[in-house]
Steps between C-alpha positions, in 0.01 A plus 500: 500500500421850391187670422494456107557113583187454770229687252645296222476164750088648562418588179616146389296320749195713413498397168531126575238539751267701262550213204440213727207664607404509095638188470213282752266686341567363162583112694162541679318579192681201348448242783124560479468479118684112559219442781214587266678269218550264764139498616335473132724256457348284796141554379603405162662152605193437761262587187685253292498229813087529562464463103718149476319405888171564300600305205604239691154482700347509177680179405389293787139589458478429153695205523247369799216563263573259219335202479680214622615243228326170524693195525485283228323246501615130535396270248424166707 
């Protein structure tokens, strides 16, 4: 291997080691931007599960509160 060859061999693995240093900065950046989605996400589909849990509730209790039907009456 001669001289020219080696520098050639370095300067190539600077550069890949200089753009995958660029690189996981852009992946980091990207990964976290997913976890916030991912997060809002949650909150949204909890939001939307308390809502239906309080509609539900909401239900019961009004359906307990209505008068009971009276049985008709036999004629004799």
């Amino acid at each position: 291997m001669d001289d020219q060859e080696r520098y050639l061999r370095r300067s190539a693995k600077a550069n890949r080691d200089r753009l995958s240093v660029a690189h996981r900065a852009v992946v980091m950046q990207e990964e976290e931007r997913k976890a916030v989605d991912v997060r809002q996400n949650m909150e949204r589909l909890k939001e939307l599960r308390l809502a239906k849990q309080v509609q539900e509730v909401q239900a019961e209790i009004s359906k307990a509160n209505q008068p009971r039907a009276s049985k008709p009456k036999r004629f004799r």
